[in-house]
N, C-alpha and C positions, 0 to 999 in steps of 0.2 A: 380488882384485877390488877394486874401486875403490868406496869408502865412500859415492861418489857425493853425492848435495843432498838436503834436504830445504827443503821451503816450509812457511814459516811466516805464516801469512798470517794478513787478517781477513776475513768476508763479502763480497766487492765483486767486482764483473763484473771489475774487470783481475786478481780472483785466478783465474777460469777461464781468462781470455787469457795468462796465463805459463801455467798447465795445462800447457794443449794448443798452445803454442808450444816449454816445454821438453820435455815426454814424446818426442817422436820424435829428440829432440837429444841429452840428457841422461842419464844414472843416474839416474834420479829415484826416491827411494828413500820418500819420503812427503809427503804433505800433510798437517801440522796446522793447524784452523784455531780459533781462539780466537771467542768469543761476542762479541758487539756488549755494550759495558758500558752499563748502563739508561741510560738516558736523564736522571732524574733526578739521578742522580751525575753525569755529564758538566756539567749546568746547574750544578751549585752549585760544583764544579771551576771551573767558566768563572767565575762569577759572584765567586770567592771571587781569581781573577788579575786579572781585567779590568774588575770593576765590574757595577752592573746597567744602566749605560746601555749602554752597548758590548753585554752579552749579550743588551740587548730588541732592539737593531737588528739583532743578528746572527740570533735567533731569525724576527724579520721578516722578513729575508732566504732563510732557507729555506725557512719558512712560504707565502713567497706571488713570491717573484722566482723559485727552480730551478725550481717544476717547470710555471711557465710557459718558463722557458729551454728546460728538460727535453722537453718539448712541442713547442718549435718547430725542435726541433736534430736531431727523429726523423732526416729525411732525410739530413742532412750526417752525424750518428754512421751509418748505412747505407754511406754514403759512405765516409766515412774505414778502416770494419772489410773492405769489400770494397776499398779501394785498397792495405792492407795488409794483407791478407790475414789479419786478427786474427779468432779462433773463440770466440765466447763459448761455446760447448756444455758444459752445464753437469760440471764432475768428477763421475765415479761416484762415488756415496755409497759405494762398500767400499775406495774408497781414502782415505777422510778420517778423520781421525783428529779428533774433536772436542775441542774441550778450555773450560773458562770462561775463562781467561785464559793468554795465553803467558808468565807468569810462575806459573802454579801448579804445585803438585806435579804433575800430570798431563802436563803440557809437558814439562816436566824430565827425568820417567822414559820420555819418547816418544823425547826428544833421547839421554838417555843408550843406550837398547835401541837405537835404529838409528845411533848415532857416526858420523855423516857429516863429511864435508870440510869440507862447504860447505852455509851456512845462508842462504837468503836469503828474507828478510826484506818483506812486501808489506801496509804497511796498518793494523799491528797498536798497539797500546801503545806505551809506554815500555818499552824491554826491559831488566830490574835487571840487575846486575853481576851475581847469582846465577845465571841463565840465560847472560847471557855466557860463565862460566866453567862450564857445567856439563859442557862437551863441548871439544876442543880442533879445533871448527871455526873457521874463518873465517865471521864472520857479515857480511851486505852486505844494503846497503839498494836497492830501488829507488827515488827521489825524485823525486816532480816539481816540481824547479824547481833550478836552478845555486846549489850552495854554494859557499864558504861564505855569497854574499849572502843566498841567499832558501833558508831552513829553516822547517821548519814545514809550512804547507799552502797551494795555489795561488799556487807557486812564477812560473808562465808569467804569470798573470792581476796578479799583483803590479807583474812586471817589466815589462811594459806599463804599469799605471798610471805605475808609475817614469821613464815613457820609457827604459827599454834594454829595445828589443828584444831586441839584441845576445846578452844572460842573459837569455831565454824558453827556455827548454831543460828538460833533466832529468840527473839525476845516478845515478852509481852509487859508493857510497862505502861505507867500513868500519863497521860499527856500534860503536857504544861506549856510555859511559853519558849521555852527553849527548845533545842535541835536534837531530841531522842534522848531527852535529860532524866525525863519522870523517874518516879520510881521503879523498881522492878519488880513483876508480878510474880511470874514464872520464863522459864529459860528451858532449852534443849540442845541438845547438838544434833549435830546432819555429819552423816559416814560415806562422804562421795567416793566413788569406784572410779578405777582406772576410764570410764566411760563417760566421767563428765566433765565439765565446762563450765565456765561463765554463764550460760545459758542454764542450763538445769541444776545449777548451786540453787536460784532462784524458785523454783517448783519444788525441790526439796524440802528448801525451810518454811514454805507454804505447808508440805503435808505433816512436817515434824509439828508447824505451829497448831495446827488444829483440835489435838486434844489438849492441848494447855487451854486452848478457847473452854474446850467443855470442863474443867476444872473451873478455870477463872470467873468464866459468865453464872456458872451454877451458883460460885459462892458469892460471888458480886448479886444477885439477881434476888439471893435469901437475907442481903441484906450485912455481910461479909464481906471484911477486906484482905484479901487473900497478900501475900507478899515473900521475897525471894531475896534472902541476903546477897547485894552486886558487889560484881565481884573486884578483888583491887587492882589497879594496875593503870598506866595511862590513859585518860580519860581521850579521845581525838575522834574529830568528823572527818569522815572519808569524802571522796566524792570519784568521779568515773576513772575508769585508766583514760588514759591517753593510749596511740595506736602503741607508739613507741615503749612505753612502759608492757605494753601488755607484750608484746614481740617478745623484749628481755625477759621476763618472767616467764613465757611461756617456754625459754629456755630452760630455765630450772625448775618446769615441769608442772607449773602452775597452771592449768588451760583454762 
């Protein structure tokens, strides 16, 4: 029998939408889901790469620009989950496997008891070289946004400000120890309407990534390694707007 996937995931609605988009598809053999790391340690992480201007505006930007976006995007995320048939319904709790981090002891001995294929990856940490090698799976990312331009986070929302549309997309690529470096499996674009946002860039490149899922797990799964020439262009990690940044951009119609 076939060692089948495991997800490795963090807290977040698109870890329900692969769910219950891989369970009727897939061997799906477990969910681990690793804890959200406090809040405070994130701040001084941030604060200690980027500065404290940059993390007051960025702070600001969550604080008070999502979840008015969040608020007004109800309808269209409705939209979008019934046009693509995405189920947020939440995973049974006796299939989850909790863990504080997808690098700790407890991950490790999840990954090694069930030695799957294939590990894919939604959400989560930096994943060490020690969990890499702990298991002789294939580990793969979901991304939202076309590498190797846009790593990081708000891959689509970036490439708009950048003017290329062209790279608003999402990626499925190899994981390794670096920051959205792997290879690349497969790739898509997302074709946002006058109706979206910052907010449903994000659900977007979830439903665009989904059948690269069923391409890529299929061939990965028969023992295949599937692959997607990346594309050229400057390699660079994003990371969130700041309030101010996103204010100016939303001038030239970026929302």
């Amino acid at each position: 029998m076939s060692a089948g996937i495991v997800l490795l995931a963090g807290e977040f609605p698109s870890t329900a939408i692969l769910y219950n988009y891989l369970k009727p598809r897939f061997p799906l053999r477990a969910v681990v889901i690793e804890s959200r790391p406090p809040r405070l340690a994130l701040v001084r992480n941030r604060l200690r790469k980027l500065g404290l201007a940059k993390v007051f505006g960025q702070l600001c930007f969550r604080s008070l620009a999502v979840p008015i976006l969040t608020l007004s995007s109800r309808s269209r995320l409705r939209q979008i989950e019934k046009e693509f048939a995405l189920d947020r319904t939440p995973i049974p709790a006796g299939e989850i496997t909790r863990v504080d981090s997808v690098n700790s002891s407890a991950s490790i001995a999840a990954l090694q008891e069930i030695a799957p294929q294939v590990v894919l990856v939604n959400g989560t940490r930096i994943i060490s070289s020690q969990v890499l090698r702990t298991v002789a799976a294939r580990f793969i990312n979901l991304h939202g946004g076309i590498t190797p331009l846009y790593r990081g986070v708000h891959g689509a929302y970036w490439a708009l400000v950048q003017r290329q549309p062209q790279h608003c997309g999402v990626t499925i690529h190899r994981v390794d120890e670096g920051i959205d470096t792997g290879a690349v499996l497969a790739q898509a674009s997302i074709f946002p309407t006058a109706r979206d946002n910052f907010i449903t860039y994000q659900l977007l490149q979830v439903a665009a990534g989904l059948p690269l899922l069923d391409r890529v797990l299929s061939e990965m799964l028969q023992g295949r390694e599937p692959s997607s020439p990346p594309l050229s262009g400057e390699s660079r990690l994003w990371t969130h707007p700041t309030l101010f940044e996103y204010l100016r951009y939303r001038r030239w119609g970026v929302k």
